[in-house]
PyMOL Python script that loads the backbone (N, CA, C, O; Angstrom):
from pymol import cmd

cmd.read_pdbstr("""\
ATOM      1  N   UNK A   1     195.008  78.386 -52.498  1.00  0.00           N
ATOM      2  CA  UNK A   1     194.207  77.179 -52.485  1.00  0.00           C
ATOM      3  C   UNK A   1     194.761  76.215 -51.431  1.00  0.00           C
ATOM      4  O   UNK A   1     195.971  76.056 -51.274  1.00  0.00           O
ATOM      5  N   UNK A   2     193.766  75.537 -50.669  1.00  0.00           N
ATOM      6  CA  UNK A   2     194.566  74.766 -49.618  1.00  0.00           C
ATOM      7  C   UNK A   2     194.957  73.504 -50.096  1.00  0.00           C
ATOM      8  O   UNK A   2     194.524  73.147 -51.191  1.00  0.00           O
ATOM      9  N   UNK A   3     195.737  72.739 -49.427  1.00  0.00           N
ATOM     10  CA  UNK A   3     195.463  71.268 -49.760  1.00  0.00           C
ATOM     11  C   UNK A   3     194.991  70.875 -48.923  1.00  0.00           C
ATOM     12  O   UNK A   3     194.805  71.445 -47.848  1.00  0.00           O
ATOM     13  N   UNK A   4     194.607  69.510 -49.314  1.00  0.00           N
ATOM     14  CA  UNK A   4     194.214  68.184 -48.852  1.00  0.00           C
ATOM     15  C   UNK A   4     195.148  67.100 -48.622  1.00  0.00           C
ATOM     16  O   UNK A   4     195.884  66.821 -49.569  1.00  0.00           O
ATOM     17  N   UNK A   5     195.244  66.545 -47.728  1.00  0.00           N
ATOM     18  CA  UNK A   5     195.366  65.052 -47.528  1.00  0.00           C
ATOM     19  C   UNK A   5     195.021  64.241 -46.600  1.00  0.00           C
ATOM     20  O   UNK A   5     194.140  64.615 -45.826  1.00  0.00           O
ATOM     21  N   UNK A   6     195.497  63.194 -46.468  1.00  0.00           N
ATOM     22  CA  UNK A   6     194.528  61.891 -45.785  1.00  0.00           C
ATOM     23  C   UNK A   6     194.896  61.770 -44.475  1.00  0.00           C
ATOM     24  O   UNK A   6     195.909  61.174 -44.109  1.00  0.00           O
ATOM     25  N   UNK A   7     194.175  62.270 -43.813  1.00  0.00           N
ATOM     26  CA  UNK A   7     194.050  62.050 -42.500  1.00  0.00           C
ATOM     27  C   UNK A   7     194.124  60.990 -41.336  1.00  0.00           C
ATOM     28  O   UNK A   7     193.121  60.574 -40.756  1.00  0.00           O
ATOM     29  N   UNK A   8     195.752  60.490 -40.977  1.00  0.00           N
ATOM     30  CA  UNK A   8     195.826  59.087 -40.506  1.00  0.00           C
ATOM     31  C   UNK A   8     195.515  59.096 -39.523  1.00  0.00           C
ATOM     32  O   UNK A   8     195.119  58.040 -39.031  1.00  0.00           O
ATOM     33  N   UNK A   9     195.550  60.757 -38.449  1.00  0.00           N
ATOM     34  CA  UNK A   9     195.081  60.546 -37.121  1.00  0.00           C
ATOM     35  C   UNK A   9     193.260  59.579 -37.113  1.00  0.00           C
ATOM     36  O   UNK A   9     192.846  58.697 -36.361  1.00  0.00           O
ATOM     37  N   UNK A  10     192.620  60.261 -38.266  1.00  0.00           N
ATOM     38  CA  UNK A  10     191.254  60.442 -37.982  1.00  0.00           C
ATOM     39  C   UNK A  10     190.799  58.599 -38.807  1.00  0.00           C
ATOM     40  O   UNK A  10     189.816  57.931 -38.483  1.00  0.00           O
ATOM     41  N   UNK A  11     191.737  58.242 -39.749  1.00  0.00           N
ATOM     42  CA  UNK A  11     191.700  56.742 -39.985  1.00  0.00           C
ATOM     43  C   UNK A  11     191.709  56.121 -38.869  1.00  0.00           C
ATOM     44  O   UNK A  11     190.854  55.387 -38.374  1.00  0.00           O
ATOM     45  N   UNK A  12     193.048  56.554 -38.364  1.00  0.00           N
ATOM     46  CA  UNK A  12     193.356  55.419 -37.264  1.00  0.00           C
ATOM     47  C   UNK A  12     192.030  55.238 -35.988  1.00  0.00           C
ATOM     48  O   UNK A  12     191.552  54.172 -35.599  1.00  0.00           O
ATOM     49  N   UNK A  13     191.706  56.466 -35.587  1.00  0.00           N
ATOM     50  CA  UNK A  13     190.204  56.744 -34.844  1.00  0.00           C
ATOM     51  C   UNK A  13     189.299  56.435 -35.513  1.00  0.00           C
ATOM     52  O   UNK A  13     188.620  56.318 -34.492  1.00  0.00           O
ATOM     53  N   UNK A  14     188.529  56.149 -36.379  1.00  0.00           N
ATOM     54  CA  UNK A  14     187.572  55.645 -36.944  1.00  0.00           C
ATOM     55  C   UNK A  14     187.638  53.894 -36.853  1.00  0.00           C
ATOM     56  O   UNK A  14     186.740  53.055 -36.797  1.00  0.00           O
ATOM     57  N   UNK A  15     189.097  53.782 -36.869  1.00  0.00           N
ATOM     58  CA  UNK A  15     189.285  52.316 -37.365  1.00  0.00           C
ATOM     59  C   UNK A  15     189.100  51.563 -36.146  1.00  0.00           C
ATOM     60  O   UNK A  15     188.585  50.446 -36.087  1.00  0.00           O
ATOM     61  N   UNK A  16     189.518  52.193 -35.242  1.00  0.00           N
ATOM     62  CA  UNK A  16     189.314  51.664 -33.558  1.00  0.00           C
ATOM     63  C   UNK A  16     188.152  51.583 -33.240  1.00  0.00           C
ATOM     64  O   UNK A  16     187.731  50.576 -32.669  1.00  0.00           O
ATOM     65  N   UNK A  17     187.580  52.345 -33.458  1.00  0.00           N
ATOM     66  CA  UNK A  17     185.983  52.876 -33.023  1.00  0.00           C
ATOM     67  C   UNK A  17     185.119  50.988 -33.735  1.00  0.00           C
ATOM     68  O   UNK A  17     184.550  50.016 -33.238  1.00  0.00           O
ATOM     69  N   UNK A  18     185.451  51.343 -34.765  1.00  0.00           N
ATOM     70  CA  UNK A  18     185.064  49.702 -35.445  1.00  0.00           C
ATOM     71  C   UNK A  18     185.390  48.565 -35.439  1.00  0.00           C
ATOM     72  O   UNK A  18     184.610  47.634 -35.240  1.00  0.00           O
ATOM     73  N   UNK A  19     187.106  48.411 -35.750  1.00  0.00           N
ATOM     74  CA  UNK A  19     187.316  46.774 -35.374  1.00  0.00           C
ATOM     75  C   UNK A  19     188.597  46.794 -35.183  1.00  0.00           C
ATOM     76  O   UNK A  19     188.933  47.977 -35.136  1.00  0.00           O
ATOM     77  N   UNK A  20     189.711  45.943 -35.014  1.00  0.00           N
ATOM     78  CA  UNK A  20     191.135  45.312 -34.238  1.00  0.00           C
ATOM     79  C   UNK A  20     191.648  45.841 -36.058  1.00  0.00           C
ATOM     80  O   UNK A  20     191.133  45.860 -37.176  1.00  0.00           O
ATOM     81  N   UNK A  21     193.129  46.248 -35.324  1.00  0.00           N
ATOM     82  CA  UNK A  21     193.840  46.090 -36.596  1.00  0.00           C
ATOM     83  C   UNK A  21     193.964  44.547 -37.517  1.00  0.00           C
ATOM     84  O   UNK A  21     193.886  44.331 -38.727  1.00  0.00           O
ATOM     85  N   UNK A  22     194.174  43.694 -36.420  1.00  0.00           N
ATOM     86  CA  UNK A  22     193.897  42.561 -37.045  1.00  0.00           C
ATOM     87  C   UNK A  22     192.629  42.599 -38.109  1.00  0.00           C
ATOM     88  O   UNK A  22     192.834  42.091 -39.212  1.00  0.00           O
ATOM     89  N   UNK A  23     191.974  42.889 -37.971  1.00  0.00           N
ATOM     90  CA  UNK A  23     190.490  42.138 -38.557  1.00  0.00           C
ATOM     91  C   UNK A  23     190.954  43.454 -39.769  1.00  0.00           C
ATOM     92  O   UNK A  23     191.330  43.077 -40.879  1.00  0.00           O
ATOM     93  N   UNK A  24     190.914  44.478 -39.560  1.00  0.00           N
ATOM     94  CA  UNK A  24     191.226  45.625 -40.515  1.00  0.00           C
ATOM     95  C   UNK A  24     192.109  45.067 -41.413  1.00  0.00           C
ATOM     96  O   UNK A  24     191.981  45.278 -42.619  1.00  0.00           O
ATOM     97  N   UNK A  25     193.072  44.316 -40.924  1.00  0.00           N
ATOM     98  CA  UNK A  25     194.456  43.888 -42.170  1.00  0.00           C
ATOM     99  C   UNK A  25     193.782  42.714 -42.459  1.00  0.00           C
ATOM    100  O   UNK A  25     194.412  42.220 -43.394  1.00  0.00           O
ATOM    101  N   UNK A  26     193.404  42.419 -42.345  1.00  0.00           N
ATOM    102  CA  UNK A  26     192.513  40.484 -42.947  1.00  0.00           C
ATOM    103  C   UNK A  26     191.373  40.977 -44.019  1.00  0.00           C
ATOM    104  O   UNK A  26     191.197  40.376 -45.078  1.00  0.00           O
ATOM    105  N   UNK A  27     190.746  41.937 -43.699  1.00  0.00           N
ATOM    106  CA  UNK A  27     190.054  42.725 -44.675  1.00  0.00           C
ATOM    107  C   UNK A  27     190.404  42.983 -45.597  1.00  0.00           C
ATOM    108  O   UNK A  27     189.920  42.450 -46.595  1.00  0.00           O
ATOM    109  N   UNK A  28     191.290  43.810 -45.680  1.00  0.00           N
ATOM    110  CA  UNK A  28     192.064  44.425 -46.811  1.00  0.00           C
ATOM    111  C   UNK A  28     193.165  43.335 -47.527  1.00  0.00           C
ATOM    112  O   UNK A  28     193.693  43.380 -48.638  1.00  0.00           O
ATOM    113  N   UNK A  29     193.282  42.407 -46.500  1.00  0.00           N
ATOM    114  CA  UNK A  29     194.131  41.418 -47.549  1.00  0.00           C
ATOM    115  C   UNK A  29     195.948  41.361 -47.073  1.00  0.00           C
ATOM    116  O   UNK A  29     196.797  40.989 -47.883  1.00  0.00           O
ATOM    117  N   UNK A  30     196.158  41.629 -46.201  1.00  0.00           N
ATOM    118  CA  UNK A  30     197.177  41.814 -45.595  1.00  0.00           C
ATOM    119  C   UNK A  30     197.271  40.420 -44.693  1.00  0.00           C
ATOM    120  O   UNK A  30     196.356  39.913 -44.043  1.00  0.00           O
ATOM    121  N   UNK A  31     198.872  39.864 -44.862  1.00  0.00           N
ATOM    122  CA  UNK A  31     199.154  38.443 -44.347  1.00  0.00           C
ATOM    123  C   UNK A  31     199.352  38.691 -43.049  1.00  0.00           C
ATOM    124  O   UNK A  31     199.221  37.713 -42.312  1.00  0.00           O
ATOM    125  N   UNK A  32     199.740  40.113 -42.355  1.00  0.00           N
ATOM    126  CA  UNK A  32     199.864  40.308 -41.361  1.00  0.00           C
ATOM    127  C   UNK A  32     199.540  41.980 -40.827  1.00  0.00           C
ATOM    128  O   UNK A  32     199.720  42.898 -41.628  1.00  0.00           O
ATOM    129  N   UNK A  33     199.066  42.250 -39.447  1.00  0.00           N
ATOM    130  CA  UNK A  33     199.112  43.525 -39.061  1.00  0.00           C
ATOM    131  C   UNK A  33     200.010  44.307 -39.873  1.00  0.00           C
ATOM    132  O   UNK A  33     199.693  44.945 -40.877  1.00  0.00           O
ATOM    133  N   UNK A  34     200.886  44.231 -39.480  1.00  0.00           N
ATOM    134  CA  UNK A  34     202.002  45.178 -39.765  1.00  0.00           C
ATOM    135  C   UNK A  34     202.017  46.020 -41.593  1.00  0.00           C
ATOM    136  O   UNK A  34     202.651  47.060 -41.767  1.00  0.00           O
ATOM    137  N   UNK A  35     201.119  45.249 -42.914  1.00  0.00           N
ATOM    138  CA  UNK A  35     201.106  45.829 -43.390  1.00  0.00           C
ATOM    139  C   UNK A  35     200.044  47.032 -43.301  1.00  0.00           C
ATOM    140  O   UNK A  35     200.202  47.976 -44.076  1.00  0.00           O
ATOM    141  N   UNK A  36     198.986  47.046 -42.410  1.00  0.00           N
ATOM    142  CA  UNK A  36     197.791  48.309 -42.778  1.00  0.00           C
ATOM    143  C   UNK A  36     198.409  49.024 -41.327  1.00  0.00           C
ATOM    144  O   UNK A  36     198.645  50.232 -41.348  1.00  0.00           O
ATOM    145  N   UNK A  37     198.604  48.407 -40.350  1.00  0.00           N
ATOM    146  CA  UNK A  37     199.718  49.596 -39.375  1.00  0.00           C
ATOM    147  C   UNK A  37     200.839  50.524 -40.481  1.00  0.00           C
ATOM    148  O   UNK A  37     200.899  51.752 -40.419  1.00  0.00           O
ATOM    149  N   UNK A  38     201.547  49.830 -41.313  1.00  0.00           N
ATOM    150  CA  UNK A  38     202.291  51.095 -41.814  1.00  0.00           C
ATOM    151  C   UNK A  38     201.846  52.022 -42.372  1.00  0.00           C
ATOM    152  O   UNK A  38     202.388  53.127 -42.372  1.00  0.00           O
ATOM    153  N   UNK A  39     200.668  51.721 -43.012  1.00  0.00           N
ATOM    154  CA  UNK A  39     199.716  52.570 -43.725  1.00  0.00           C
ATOM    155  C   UNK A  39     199.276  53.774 -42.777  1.00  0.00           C
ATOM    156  O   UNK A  39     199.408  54.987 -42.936  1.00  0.00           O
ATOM    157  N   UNK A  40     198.752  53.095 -41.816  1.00  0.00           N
ATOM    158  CA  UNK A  40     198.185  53.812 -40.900  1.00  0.00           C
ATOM    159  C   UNK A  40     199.270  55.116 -39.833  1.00  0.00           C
ATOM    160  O   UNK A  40     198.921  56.144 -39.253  1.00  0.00           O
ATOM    161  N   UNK A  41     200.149  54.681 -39.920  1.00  0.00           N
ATOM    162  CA  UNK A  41     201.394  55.973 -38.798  1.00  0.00           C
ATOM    163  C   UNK A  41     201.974  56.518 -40.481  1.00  0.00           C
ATOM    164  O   UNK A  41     202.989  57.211 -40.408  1.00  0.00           O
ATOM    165  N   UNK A  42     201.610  56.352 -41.478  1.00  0.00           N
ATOM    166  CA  UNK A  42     202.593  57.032 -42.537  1.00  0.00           C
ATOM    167  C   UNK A  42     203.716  56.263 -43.304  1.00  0.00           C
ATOM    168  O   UNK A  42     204.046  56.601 -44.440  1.00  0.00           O
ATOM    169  N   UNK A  43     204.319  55.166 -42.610  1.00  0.00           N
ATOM    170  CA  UNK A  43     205.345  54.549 -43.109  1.00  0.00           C
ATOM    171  C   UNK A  43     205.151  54.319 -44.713  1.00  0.00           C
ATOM    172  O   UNK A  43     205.984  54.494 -45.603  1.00  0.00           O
ATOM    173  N   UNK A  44     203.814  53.877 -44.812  1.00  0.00           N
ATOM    174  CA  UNK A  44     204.222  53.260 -46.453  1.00  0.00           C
ATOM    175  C   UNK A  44     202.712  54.271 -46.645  1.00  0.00           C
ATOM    176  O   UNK A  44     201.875  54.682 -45.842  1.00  0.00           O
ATOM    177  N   UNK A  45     202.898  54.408 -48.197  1.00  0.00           N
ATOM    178  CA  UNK A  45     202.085  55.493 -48.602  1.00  0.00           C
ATOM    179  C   UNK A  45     200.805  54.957 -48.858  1.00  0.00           C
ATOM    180  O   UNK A  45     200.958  53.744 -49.000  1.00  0.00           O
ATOM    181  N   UNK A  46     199.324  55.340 -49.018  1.00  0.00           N
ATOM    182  CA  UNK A  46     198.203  54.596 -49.516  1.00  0.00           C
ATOM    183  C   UNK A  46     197.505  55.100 -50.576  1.00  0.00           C
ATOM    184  O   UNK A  46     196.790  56.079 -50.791  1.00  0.00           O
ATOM    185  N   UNK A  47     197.973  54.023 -51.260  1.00  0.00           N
ATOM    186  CA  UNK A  47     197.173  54.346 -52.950  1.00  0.00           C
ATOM    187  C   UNK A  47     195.700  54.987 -52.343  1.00  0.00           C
ATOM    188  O   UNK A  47     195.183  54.857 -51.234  1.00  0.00           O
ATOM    189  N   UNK A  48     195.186  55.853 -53.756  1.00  0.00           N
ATOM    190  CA  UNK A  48     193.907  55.640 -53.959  1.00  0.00           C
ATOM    191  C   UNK A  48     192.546  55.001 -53.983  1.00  0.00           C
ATOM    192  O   UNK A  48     191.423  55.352 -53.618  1.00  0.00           O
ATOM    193  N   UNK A  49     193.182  53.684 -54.681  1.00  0.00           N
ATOM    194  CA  UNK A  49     192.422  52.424 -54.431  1.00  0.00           C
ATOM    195  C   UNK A  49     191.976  51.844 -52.987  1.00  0.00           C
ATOM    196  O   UNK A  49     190.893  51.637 -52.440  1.00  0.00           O
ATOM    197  N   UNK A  50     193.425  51.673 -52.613  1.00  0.00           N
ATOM    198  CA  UNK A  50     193.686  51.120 -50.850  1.00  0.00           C
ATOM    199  C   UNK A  50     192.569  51.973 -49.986  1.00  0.00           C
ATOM    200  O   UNK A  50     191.852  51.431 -49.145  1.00  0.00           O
ATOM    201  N   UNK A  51     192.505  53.648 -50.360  1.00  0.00           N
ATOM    202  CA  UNK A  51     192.034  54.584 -49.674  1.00  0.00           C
ATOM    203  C   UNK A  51     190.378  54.418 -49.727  1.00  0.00           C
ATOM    204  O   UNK A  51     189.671  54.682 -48.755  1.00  0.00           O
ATOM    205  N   UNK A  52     189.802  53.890 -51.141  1.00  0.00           N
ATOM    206  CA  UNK A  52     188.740  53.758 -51.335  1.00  0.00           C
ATOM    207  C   UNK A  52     188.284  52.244 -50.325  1.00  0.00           C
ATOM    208  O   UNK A  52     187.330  52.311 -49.550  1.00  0.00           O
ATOM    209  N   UNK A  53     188.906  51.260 -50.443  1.00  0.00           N
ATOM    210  CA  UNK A  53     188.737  50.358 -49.646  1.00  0.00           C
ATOM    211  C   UNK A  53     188.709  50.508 -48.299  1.00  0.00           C
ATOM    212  O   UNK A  53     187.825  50.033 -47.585  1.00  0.00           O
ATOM    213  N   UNK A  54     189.739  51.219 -47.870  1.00  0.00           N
ATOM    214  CA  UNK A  54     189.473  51.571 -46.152  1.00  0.00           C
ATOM    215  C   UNK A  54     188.281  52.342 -45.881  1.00  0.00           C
ATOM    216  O   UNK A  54     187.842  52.280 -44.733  1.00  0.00           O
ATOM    217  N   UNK A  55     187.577  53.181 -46.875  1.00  0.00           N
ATOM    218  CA  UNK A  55     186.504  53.935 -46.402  1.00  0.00           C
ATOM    219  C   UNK A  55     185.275  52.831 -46.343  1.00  0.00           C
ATOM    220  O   UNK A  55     184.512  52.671 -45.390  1.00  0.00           O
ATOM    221  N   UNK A  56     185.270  51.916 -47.935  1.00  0.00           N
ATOM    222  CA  UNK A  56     183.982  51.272 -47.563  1.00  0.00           C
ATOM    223  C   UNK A  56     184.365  50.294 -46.693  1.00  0.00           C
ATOM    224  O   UNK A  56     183.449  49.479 -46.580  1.00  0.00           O
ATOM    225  N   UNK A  57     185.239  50.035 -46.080  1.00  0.00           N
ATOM    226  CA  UNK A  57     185.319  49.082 -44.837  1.00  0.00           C
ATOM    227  C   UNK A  57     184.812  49.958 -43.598  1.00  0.00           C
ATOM    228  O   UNK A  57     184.101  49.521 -42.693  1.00  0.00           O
ATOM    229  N   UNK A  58     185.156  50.892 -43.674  1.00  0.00           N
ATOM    230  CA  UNK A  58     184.820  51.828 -42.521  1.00  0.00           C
ATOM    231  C   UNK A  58     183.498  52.481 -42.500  1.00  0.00           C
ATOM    232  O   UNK A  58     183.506  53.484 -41.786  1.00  0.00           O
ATOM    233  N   UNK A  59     182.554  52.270 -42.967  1.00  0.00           N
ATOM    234  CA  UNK A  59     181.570  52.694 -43.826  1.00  0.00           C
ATOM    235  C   UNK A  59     181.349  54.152 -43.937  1.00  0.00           C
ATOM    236  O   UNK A  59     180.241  54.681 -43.849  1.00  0.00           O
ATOM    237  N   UNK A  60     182.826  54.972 -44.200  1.00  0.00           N
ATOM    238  CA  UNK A  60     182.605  56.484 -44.324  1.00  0.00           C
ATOM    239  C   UNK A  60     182.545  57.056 -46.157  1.00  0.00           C
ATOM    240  O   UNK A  60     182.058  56.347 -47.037  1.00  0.00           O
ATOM    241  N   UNK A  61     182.857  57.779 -46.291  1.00  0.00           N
ATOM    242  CA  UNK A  61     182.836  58.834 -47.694  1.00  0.00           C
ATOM    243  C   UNK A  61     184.376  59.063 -47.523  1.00  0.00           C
ATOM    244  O   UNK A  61     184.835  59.407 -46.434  1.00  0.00           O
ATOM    245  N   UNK A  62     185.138  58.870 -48.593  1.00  0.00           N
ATOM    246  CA  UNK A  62     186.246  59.017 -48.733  1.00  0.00           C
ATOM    247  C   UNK A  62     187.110  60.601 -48.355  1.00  0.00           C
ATOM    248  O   UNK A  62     188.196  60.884 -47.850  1.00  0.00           O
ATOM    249  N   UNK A  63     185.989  61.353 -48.895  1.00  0.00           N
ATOM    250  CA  UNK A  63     186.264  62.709 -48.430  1.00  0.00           C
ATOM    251  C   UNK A  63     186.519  62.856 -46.741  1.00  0.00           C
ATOM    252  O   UNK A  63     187.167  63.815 -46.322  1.00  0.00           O
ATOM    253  N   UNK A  64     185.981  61.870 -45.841  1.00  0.00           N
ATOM    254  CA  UNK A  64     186.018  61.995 -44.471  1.00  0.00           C
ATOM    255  C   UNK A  64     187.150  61.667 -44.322  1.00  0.00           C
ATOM    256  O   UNK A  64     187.736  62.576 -43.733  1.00  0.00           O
ATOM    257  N   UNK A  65     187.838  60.795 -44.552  1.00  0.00           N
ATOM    258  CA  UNK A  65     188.956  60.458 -44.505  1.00  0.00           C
ATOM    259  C   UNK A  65     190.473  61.619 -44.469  1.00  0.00           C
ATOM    260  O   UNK A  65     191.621  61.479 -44.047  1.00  0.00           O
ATOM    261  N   UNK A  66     189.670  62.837 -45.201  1.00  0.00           N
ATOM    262  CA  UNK A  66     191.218  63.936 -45.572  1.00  0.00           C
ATOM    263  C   UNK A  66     190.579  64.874 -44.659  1.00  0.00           C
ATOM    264  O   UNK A  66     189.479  64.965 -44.114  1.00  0.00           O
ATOM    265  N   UNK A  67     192.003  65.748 -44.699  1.00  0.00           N
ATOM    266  CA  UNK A  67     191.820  67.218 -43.978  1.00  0.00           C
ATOM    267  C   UNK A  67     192.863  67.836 -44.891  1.00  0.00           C
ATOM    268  O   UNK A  67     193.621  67.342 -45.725  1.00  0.00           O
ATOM    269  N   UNK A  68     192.605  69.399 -44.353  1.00  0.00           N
ATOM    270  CA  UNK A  68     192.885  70.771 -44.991  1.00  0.00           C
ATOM    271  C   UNK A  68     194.080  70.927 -44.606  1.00  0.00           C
ATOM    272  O   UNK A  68     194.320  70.076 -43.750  1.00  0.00           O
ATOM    273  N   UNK A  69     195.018  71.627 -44.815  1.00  0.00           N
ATOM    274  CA  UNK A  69     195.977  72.193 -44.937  1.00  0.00           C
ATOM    275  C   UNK A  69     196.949  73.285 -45.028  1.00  0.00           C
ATOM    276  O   UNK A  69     198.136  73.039 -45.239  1.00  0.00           O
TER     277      UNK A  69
END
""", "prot")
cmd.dss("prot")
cmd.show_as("cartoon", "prot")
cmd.util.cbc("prot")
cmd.orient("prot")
């Protein structure tokens, strides 16, 4: 069975494609860049929740978000 997980290359490309990390971390509620950048290279891990929020900000399907393994 393969796994899954969340795909930061294809976040981080989606997220560009749409708006500034800035505006991305003001969204989500972040006092500064630097917390949805860590999210984004791996540094700090992203809940479920967080994950559901970045998609409807991004206006994708959460499933777009992962890849195989």
């Amino acid at each position: 069975m393969k796994k899954r997980i969340v795909d930061l290359e294809k976040m981080k490309r989606l997220r560009k494609e749409r708006m500034s990390l800035e505006d991305m971390s003001k969204q989500l509620g972040y006092s500064s860049p630097n917390g949805y950048y860590y999210l984004e290279v791996g540094r700090s891990k992203i809940s479920a929740e967080m994950l559901a929020e970045v998609a409807q900000i991004l206006d994708v399907e959460i499933e777009d978000l992962y890849k195989e393994i």
